[in-house]
N, C-alpha and C positions, 0 to 999 in steps of 0.2 A: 573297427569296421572292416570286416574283409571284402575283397572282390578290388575292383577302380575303382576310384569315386573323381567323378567330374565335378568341378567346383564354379558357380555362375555367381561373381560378387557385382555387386548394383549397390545402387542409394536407394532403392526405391523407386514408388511412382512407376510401376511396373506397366510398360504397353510391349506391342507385338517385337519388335526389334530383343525385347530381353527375353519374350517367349521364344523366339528361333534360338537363340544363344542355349536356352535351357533344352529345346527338343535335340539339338545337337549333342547335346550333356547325357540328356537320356539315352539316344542312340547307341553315343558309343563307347558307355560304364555301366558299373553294375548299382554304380549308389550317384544320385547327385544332389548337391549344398548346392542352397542359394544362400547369400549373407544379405542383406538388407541394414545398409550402416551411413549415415549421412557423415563424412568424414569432415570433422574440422577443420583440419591441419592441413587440406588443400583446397580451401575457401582464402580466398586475397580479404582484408578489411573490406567493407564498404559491397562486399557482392553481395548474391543471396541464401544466405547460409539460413537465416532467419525463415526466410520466404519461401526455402525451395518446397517444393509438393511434397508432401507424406499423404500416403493412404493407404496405412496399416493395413486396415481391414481387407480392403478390395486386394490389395496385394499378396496377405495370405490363403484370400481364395484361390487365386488366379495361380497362385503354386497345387495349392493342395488338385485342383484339377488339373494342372500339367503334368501329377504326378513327382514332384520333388520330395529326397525321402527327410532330408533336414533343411527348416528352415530356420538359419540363426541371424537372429536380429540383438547384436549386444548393445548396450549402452556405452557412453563414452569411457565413463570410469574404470570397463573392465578392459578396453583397448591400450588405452593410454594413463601411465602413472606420470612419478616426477621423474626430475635427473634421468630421463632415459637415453638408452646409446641409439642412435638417430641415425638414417642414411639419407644420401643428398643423392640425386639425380645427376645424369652427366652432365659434364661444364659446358659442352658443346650441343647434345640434342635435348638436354632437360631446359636450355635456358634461348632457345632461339621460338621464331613463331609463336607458338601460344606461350610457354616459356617465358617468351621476353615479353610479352601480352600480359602475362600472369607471373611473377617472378615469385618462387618459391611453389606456385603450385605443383609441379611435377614432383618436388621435395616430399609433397604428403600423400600423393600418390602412391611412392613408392615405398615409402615409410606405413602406410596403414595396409597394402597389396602382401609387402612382406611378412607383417604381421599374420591377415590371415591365411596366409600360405602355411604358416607355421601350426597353424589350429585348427586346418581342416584336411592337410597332407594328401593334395589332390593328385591327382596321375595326371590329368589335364584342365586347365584354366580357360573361361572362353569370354574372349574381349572382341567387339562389334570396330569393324574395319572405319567406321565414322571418326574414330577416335584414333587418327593413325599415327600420331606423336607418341599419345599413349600407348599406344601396342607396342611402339618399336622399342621403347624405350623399357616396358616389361620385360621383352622377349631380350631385352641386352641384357636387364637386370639377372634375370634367369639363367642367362650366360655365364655370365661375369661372378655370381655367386655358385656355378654349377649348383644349380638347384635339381632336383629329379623330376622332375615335370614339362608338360608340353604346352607351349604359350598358344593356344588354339585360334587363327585370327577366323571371326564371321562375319561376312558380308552385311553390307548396312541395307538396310530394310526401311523401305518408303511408303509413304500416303500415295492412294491413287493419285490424287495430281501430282507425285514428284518429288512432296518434300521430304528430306530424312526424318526418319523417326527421333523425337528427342523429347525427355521429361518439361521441357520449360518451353515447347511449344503449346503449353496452357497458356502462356501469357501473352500470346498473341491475339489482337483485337483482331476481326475478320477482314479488316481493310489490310492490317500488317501481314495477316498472313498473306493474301494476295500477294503483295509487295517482296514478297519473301521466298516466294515461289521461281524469283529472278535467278533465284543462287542455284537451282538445279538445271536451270536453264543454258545458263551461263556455262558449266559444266556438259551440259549436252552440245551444248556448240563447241566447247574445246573437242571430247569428242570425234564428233564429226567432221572438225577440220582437218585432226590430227590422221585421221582415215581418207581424207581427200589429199593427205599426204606435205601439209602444213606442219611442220617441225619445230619452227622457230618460239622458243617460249615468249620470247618479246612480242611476236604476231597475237600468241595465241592471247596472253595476257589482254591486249588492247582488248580483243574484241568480248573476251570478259566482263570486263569492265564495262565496258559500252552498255552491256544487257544487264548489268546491276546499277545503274546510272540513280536509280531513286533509293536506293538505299546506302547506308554507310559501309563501306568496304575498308576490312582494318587491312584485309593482307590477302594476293594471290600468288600462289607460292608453288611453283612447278620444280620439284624435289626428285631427288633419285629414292631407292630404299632408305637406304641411311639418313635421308632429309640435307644431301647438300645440293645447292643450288644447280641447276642445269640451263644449259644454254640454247639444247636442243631436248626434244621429247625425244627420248629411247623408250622404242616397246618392251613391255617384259621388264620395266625397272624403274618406272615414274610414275609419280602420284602427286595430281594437281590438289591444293590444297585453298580450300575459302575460307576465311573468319568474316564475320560483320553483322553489324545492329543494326535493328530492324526495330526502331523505337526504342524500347527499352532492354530487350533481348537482345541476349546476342548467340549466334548461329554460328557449326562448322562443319562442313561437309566434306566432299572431296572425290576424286576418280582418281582409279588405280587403273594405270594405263601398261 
């Protein structure tokens, strides 16, 4: 394929958050891949690997009208054989927060990332800022392997009222999502205190929490780039970080401060 080719890999269950990622793609290449792959190998026992959304169909429209010129959707067996040579995730940002949350999931991330990196040889890659474990941890991998490519981060993209965009907010009942609606909330008040000039991650955290009080909060995690803990907010190099379940879901968001 000559020219760029921008590469958009998803599981599927395709909404607006993975059409920005693609119009980005189109923008600024001359060819763009979507992959549509529901990866096993970073599903924990007991999640929903079974469960999660597929909607082939609607999915392949929703490209062919954004203009994507391949869409490859493989099966497991042509990703993954036996005895294969494997790569792990860092010791320290693959296995902290969601990480220690989900242990080994960052392992299949970047084991099934590198694969297709290897089978669609994109100029640039575009990973949605929601998911800022994962990007940083691509964008190291990319590093660390001197890959020839650009780890492109996009900005996360929300429902009018707030929520982040994300495939398994189908499984919210209308009361949870209500309920769930806290986590952006919480997030706008960090925020806006951090501009009224509140620093402290200890302050900012309380009052997070305070505003998520009905829902389950696994972890608020005020991180520099790198994801190490900070004591104070620095502008231009912190990014506050939510996990937490919301009945049976579970939700992650975040502000890049």
């Amino acid at each position: 394929m000559r020219g760029s080719v921008g590469f958009v890999p998803t599981m599927g269950a395709l909404h607006q958050g993975h059409l920005t990622l693609i119009r980005r793609a189109r923008e600024e290449n001359d060819h763009v891949i979507v992959s549509i792959f529901v990866n096993p190998t970073q599903f924990l026992p007991g999640e929903d690997l079974e469960k999660y959304p597929r909607k082939e169909e609607a999915d392949r429209k929703i490209c062919e009208l954004a203009g994507v010129d391949v869409l490859f959707m493989p099966d497991i067996a042509a990703i993954y054989g036996e005895d294969e040579v494997t790569l792990k995730a860092p010791r320290y940002l693959g296995y902290i927060l969601e990480g220690h949350r989900r242990p080994g999931h960052f392992d299949g991330v970047v084991q099934v990332v590198m694969k297709l990196f290897g089978l669609t040889r994109p100029a640039r890659a575009y990973f949605g800022k929601k998911d800022a474990q994962q990007l940083r941890i691509l964008q190291k991998m990319a590093e660390d392997f001197f890959l020839p490519l650009a780890i492109v981060p996009v900005e996360t993209v929300r429902e009018e009222d707030g929520l982040a965009l994300s495939s398994r907010n189908v499984y919210l009942s209308p009361e949870e999502r209500r309920r769930a609606l806290s986590i952006s909330r919480a997030l706008k008040r960090a925020s806006r205190l951090v501009m009224a000039g509140t620093l402290e991650s200890e302050a900012i955290e309380k009052e997070m929490r305070a505003i998520m009080a009905d829902i389950d909060v696994e972890y608020v995690a005020i991180v520099d780039r790198d994801f190490r803990p900070l004591e104070k907010v620095e502008l231009k190099k912190t990014i506050i970080l939510v996990a937490a379940r919301v009945g049976k879901t579970r939700l992650i968001d975040n502000l890049w401060l």
